[in-house]
Gaussian input, Z-matrix of N, CA and C with variables (Angstrom, degrees):
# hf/3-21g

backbone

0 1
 N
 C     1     B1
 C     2     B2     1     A1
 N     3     B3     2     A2     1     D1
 C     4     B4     3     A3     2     D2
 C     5     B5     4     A4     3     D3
 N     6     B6     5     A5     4     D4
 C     7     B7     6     A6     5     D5
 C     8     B8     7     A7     6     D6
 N     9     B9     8     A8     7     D7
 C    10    B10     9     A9     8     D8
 C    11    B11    10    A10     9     D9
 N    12    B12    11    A11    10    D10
 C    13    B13    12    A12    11    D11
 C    14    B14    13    A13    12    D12
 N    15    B15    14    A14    13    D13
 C    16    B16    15    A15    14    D14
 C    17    B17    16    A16    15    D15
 N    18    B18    17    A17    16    D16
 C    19    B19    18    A18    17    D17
 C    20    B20    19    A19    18    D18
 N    21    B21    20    A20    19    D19
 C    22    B22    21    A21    20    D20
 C    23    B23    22    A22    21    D21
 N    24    B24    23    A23    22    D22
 C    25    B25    24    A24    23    D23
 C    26    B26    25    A25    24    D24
 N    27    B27    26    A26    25    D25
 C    28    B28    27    A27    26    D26
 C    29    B29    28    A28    27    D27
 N    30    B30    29    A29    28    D28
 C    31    B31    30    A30    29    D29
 C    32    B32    31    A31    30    D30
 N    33    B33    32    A32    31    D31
 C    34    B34    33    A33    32    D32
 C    35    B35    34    A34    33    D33
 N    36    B36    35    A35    34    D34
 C    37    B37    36    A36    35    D35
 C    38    B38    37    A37    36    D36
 N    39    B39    38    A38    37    D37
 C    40    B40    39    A39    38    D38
 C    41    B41    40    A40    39    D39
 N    42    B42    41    A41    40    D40
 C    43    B43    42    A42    41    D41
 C    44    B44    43    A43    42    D42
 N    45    B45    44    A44    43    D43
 C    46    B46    45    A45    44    D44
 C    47    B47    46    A46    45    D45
 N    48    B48    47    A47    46    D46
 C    49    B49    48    A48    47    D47
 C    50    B50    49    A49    48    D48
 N    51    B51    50    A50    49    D49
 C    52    B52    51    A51    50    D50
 C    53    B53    52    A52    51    D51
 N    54    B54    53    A53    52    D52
 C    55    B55    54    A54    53    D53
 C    56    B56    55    A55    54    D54
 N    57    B57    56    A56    55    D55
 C    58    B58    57    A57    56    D56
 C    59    B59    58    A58    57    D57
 N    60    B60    59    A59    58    D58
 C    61    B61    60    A60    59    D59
 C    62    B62    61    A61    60    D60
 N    63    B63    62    A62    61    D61
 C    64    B64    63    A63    62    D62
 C    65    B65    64    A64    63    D63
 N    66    B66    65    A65    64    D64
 C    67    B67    66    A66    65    D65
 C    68    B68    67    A67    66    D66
 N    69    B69    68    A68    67    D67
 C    70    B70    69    A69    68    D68
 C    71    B71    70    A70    69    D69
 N    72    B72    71    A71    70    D70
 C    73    B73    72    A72    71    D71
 C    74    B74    73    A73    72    D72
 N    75    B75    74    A74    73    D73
 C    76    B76    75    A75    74    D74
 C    77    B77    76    A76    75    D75
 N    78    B78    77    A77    76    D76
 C    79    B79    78    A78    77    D77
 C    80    B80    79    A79    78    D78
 N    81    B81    80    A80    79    D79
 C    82    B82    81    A81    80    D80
 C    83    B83    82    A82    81    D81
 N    84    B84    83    A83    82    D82
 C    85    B85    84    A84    83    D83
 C    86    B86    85    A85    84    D84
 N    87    B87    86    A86    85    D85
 C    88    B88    87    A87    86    D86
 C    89    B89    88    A88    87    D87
 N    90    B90    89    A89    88    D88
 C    91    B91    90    A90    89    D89
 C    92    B92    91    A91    90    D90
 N    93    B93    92    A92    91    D91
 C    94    B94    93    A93    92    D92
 C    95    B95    94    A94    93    D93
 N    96    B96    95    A95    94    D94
 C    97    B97    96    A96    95    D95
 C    98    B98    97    A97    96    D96
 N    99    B99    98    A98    97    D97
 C   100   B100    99    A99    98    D98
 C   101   B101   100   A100    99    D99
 N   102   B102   101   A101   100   D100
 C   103   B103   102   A102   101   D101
 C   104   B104   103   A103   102   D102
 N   105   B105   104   A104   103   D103
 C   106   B106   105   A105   104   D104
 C   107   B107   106   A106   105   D105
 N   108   B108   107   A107   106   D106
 C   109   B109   108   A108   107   D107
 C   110   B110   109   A109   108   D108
 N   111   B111   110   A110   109   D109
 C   112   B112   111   A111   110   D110
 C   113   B113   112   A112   111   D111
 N   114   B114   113   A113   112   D112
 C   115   B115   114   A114   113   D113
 C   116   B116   115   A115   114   D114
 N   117   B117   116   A116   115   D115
 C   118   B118   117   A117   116   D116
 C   119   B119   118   A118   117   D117
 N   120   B120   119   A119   118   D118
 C   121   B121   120   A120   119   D119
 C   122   B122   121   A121   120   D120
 N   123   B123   122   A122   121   D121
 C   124   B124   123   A123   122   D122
 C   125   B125   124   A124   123   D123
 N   126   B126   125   A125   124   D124
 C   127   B127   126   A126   125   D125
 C   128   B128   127   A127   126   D126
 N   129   B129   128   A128   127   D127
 C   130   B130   129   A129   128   D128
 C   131   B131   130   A130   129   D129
 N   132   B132   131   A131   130   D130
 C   133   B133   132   A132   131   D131
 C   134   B134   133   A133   132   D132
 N   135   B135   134   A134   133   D133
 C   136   B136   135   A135   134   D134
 C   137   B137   136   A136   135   D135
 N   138   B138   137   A137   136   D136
 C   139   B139   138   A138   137   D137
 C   140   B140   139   A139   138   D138
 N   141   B141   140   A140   139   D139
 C   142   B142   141   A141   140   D140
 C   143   B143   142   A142   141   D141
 N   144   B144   143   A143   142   D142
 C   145   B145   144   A144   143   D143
 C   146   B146   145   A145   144   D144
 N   147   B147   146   A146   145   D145
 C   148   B148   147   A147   146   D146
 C   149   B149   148   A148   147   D147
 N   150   B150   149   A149   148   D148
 C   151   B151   150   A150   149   D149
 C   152   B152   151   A151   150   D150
 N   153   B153   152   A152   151   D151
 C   154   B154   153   A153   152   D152
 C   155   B155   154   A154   153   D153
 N   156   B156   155   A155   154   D154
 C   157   B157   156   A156   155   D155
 C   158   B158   157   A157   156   D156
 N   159   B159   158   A158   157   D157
 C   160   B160   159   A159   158   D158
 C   161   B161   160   A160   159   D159
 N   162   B162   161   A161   160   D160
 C   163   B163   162   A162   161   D161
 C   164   B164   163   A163   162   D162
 N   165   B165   164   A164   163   D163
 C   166   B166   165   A165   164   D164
 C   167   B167   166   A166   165   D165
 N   168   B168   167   A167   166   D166
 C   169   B169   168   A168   167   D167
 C   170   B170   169   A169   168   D168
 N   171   B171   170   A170   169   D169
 C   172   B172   171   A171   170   D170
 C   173   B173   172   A172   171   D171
 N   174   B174   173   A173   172   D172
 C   175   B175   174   A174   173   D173
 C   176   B176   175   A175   174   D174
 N   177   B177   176   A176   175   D175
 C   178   B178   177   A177   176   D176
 C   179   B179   178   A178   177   D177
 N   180   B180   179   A179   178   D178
 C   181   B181   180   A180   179   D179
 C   182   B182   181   A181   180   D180
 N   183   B183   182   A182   181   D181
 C   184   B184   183   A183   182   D182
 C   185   B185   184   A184   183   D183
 N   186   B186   185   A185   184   D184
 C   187   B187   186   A186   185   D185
 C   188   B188   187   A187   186   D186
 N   189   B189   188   A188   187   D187
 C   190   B190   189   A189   188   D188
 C   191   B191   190   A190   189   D189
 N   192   B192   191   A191   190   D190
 C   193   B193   192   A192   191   D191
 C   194   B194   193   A193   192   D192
 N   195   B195   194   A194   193   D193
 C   196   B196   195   A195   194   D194
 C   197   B197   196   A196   195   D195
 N   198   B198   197   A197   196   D196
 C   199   B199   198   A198   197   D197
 C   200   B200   199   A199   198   D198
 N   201   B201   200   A200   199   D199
 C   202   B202   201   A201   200   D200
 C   203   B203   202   A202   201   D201
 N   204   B204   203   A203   202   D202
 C   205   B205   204   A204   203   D203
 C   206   B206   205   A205   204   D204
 N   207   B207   206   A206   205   D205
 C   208   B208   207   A207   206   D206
 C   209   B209   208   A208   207   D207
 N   210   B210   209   A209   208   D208
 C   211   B211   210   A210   209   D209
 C   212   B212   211   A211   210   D210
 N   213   B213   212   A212   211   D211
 C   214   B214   213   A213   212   D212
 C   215   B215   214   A214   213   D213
 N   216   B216   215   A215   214   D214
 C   217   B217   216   A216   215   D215
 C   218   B218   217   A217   216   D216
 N   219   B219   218   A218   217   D217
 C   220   B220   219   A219   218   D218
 C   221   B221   220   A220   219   D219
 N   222   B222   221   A221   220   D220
 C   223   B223   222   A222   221   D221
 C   224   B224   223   A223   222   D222
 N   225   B225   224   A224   223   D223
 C   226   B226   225   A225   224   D224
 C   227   B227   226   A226   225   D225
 N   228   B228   227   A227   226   D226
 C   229   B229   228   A228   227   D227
 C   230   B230   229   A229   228   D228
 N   231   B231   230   A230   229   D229
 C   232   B232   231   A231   230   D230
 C   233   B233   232   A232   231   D231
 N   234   B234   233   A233   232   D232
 C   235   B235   234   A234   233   D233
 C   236   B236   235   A235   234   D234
 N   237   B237   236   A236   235   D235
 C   238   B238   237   A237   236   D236
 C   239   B239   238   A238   237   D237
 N   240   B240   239   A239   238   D238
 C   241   B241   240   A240   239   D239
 C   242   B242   241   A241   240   D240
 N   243   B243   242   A242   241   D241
 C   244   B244   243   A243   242   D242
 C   245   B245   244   A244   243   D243
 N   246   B246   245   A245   244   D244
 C   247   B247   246   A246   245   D245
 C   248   B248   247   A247   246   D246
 N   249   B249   248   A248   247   D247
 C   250   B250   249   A249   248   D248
 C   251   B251   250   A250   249   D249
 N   252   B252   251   A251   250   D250
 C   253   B253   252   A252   251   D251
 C   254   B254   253   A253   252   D252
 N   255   B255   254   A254   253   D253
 C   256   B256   255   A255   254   D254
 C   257   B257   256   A256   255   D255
 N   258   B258   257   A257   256   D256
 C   259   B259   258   A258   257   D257
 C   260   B260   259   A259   258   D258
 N   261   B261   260   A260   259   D259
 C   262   B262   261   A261   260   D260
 C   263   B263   262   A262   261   D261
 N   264   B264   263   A263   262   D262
 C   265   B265   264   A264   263   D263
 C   266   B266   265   A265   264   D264
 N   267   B267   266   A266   265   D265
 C   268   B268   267   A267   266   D266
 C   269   B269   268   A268   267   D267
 N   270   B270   269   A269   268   D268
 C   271   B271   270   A270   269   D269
 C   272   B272   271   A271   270   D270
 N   273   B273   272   A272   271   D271
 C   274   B274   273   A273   272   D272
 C   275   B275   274   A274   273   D273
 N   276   B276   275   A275   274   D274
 C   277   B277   276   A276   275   D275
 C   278   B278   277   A277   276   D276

   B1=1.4267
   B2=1.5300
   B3=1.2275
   B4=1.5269
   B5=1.7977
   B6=1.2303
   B7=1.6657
   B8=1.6300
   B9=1.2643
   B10=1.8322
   B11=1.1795
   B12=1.4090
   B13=1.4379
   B14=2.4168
   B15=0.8200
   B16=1.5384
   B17=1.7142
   B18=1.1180
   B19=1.8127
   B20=2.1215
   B21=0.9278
   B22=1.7388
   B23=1.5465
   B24=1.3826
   B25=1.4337
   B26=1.5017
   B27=0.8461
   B28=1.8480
   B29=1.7060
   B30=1.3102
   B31=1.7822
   B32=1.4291
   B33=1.4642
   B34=1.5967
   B35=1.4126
   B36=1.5192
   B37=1.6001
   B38=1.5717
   B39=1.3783
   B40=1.8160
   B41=1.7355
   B42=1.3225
   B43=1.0651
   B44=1.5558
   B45=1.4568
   B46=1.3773
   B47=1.3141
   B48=1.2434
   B49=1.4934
   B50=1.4373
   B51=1.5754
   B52=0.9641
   B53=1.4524
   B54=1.4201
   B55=1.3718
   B56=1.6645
   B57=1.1864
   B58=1.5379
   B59=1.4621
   B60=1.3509
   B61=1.6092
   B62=1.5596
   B63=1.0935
   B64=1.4665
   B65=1.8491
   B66=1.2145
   B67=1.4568
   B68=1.5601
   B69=1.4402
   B70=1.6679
   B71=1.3706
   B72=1.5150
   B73=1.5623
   B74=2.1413
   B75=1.3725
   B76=1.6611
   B77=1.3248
   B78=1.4768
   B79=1.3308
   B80=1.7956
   B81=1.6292
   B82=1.0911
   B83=1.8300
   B84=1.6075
   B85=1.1520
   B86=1.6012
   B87=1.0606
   B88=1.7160
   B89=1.1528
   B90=1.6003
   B91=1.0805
   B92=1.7184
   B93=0.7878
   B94=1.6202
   B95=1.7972
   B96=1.3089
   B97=1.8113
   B98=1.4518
   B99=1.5423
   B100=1.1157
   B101=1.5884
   B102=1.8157
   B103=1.1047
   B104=1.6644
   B105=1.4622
   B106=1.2887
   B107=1.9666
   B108=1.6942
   B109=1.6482
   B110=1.1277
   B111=1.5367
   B112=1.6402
   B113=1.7522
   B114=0.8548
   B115=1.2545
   B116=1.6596
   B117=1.4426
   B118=1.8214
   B119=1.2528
   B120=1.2405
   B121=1.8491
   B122=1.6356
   B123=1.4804
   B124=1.3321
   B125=1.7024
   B126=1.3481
   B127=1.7122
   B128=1.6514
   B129=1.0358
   B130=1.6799
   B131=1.4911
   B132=1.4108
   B133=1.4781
   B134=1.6122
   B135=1.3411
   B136=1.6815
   B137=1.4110
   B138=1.5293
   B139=1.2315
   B140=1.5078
   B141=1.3727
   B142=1.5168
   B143=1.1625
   B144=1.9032
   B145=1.6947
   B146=1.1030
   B147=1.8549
   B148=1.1569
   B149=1.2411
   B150=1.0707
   B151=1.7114
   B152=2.2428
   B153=0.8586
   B154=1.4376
   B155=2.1083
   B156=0.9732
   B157=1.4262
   B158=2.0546
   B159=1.0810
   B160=1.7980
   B161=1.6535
   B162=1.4639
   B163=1.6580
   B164=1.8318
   B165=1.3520
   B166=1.4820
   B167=1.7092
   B168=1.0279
   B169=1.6922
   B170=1.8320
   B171=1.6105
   B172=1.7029
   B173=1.1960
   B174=1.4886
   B175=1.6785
   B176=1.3844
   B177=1.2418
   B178=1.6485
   B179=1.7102
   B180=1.2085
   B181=1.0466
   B182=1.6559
   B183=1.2403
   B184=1.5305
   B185=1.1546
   B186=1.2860
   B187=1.3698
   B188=2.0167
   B189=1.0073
   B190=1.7050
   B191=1.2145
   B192=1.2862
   B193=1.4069
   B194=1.7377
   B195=0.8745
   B196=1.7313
   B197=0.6577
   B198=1.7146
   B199=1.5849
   B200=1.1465
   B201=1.6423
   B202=1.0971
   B203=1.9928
   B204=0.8168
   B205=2.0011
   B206=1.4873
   B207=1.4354
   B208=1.3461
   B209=1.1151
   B210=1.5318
   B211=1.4536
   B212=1.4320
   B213=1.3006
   B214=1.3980
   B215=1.6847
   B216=1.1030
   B217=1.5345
   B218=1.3416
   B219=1.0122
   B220=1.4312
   B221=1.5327
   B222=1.3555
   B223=1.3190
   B224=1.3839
   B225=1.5873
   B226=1.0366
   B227=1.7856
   B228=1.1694
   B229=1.8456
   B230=1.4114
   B231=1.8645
   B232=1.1797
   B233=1.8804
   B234=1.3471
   B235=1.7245
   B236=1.2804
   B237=1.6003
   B238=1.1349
   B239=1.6948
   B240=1.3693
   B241=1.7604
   B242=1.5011
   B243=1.2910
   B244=1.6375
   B245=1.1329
   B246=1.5326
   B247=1.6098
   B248=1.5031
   B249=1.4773
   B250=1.8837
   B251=1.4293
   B252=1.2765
   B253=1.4539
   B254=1.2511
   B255=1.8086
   B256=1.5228
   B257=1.8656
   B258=1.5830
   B259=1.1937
   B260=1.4685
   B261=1.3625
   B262=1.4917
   B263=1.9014
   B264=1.1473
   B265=1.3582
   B266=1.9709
   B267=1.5085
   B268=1.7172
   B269=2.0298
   B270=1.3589
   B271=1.4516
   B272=1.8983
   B273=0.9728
   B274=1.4107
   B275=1.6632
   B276=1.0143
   B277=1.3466
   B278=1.7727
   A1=107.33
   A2=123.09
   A3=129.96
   A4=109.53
   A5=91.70
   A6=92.01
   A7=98.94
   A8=131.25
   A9=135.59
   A10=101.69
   A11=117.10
   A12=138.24
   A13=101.10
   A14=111.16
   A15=88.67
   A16=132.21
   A17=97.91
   A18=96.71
   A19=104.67
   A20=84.39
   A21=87.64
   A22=107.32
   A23=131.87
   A24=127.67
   A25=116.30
   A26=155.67
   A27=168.75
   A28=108.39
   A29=102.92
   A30=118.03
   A31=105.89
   A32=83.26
   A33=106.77
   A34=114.02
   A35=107.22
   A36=113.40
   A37=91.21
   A38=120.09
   A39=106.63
   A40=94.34
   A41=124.66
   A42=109.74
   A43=101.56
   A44=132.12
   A45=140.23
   A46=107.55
   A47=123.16
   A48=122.90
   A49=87.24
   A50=122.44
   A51=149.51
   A52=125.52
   A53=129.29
   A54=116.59
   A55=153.24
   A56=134.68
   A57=149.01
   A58=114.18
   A59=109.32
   A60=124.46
   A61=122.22
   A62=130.44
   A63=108.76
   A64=111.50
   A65=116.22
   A66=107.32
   A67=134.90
   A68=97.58
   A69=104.85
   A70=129.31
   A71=104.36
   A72=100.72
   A73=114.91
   A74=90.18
   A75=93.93
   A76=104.78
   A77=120.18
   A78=107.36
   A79=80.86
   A80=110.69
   A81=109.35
   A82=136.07
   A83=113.52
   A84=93.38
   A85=126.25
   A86=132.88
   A87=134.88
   A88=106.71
   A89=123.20
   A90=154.72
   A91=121.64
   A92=107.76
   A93=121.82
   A94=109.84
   A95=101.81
   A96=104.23
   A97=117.50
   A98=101.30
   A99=122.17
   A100=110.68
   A101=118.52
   A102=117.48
   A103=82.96
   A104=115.01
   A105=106.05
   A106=100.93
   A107=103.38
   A108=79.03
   A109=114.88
   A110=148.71
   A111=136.69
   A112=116.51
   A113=125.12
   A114=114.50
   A115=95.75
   A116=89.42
   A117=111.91
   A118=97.16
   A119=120.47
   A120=145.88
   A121=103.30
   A122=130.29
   A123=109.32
   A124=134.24
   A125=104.16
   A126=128.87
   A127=98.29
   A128=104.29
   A129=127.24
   A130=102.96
   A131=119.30
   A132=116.62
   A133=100.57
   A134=122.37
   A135=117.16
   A136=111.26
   A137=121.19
   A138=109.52
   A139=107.20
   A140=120.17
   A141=114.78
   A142=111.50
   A143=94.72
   A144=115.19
   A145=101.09
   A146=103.05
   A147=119.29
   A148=127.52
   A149=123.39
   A150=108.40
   A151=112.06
   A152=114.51
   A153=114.23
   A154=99.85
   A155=114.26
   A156=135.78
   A157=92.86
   A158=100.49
   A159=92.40
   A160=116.75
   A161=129.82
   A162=136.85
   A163=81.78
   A164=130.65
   A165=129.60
   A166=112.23
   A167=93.64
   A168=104.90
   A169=115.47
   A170=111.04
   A171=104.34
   A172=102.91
   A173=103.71
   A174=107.86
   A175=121.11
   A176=104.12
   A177=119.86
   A178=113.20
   A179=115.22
   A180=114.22
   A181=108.99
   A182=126.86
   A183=128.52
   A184=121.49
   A185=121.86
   A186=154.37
   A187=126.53
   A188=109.15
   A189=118.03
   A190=100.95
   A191=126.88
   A192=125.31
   A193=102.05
   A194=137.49
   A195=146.36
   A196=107.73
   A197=134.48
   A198=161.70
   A199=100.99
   A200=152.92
   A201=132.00
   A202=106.36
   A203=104.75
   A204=102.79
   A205=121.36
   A206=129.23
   A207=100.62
   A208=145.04
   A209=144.86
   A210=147.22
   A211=101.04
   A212=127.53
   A213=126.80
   A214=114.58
   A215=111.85
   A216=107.39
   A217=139.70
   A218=106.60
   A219=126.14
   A220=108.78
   A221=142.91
   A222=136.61
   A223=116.89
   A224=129.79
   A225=123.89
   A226=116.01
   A227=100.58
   A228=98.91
   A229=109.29
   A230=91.83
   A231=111.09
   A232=134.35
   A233=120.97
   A234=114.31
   A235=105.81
   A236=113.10
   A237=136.51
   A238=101.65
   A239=113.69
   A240=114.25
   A241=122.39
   A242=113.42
   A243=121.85
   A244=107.26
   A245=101.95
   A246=95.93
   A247=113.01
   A248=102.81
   A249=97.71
   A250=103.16
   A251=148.24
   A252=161.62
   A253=84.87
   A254=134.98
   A255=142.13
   A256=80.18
   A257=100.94
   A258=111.69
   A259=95.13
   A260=110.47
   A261=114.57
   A262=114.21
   A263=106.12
   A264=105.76
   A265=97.23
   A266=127.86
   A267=110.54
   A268=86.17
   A269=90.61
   A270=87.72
   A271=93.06
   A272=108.71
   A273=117.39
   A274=126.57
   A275=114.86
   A276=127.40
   A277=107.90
   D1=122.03
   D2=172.08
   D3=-89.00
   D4=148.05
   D5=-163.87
   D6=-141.05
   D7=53.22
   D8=-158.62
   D9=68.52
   D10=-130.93
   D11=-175.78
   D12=-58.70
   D13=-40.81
   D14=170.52
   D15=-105.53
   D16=170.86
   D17=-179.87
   D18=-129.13
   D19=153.46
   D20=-159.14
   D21=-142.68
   D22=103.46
   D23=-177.35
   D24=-164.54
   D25=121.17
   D26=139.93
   D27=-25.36
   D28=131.98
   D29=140.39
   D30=-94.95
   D31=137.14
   D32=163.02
   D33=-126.54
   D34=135.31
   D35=-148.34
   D36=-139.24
   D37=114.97
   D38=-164.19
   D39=-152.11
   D40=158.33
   D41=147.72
   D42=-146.78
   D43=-172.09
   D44=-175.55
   D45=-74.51
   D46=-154.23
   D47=171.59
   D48=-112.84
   D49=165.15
   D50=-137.53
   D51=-163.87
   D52=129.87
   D53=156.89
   D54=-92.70
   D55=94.02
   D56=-144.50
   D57=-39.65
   D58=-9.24
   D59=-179.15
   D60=-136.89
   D61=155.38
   D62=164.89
   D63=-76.41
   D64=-11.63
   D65=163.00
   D66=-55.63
   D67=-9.41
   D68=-169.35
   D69=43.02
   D70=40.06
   D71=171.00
   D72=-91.47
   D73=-41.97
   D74=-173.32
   D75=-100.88
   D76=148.90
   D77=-151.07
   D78=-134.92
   D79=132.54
   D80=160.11
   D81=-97.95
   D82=137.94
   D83=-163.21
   D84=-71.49
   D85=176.38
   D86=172.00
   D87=-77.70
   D88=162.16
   D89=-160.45
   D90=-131.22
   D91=-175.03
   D92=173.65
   D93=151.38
   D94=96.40
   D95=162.18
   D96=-106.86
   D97=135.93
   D98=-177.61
   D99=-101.88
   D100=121.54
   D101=-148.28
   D102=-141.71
   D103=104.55
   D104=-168.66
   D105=-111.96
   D106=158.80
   D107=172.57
   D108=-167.96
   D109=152.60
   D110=-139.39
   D111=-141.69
   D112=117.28
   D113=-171.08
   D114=-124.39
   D115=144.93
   D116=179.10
   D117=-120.44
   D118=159.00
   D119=-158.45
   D120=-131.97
   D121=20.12
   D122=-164.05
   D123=-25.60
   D124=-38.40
   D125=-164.73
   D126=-134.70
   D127=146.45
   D128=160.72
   D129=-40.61
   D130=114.86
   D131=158.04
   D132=89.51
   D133=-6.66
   D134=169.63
   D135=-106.31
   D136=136.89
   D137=160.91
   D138=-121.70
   D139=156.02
   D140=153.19
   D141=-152.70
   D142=139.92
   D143=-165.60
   D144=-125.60
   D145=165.05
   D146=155.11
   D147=-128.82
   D148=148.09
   D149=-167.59
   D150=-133.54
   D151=134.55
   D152=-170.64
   D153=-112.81
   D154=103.96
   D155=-175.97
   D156=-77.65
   D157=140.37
   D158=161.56
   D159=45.27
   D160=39.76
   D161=-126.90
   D162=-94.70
   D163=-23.49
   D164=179.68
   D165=-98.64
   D166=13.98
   D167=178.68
   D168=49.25
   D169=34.33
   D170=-167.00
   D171=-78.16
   D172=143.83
   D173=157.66
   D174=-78.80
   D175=113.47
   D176=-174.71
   D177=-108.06
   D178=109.96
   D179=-168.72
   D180=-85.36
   D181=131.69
   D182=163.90
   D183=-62.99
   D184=-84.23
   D185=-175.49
   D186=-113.73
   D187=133.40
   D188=168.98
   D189=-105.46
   D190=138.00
   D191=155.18
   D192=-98.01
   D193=37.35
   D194=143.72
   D195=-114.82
   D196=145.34
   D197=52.08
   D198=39.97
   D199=-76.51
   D200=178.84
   D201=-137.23
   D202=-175.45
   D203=160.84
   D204=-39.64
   D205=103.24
   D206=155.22
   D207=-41.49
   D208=173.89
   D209=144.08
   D210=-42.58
   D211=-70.16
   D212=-175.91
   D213=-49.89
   D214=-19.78
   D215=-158.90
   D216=99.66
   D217=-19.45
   D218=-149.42
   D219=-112.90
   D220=138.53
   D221=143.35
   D222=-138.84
   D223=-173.38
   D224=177.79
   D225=-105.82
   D226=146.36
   D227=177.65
   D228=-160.22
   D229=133.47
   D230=171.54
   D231=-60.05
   D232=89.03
   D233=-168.41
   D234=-106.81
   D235=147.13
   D236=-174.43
   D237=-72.41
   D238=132.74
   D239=161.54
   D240=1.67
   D241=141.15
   D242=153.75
   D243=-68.46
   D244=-157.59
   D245=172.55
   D246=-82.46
   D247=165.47
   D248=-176.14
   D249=-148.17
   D250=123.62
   D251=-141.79
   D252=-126.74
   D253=140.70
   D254=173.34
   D255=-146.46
   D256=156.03
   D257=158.11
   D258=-148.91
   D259=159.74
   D260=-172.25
   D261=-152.83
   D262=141.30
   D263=-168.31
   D264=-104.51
   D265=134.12
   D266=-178.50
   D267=-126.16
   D268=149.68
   D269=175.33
   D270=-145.33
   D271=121.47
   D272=-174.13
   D273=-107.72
   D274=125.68
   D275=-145.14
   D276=-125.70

């Protein structure tokens, strides 16, 4: 959404729940990050933003490398970012 001098709008990054194998025993849960972020125009040709990645801090799991639970407990998995704060200065030329 543009509002004069700023612009203001969210990613939404989600998926269902899921299973970690094609066996369908371990089931991974769903997601949704909300990654919202704002940019101001003070001057012709400047911008500066800020942007909030993961802004509810969820644990979003990617990937299992197990088929189901180990004996140990334990496996490995790929997760998307915590939260992450960027600010950025653009000067265009």
């Amino acid at each position: 959404m543009e509002l004069g001098q700023f612009t203001l709008g969210t990613v939404l990054n989600g998926t269902t729940s899921s299973f970690a194998q094609d066996s369908n025993i371990l089931k991974q849960s769903g997601y949704v990050l909300v990654s919202p972020f704002l940019q101001y125009r003070p001057a012709e040709r400047v911008t500066v933003g800020v942007n909030a990645f993961n802004v509810f801090d969820k644990l979003a799991i990617v990937q299992l490398a197990s088929a189901a639970v180990p004996a140990g407990g334990l496996t490995n998995a790929q997760v998307m970012n915590g939260r992450t704060v960027t600010a950025s200065l653009r000067y265009s030329f």
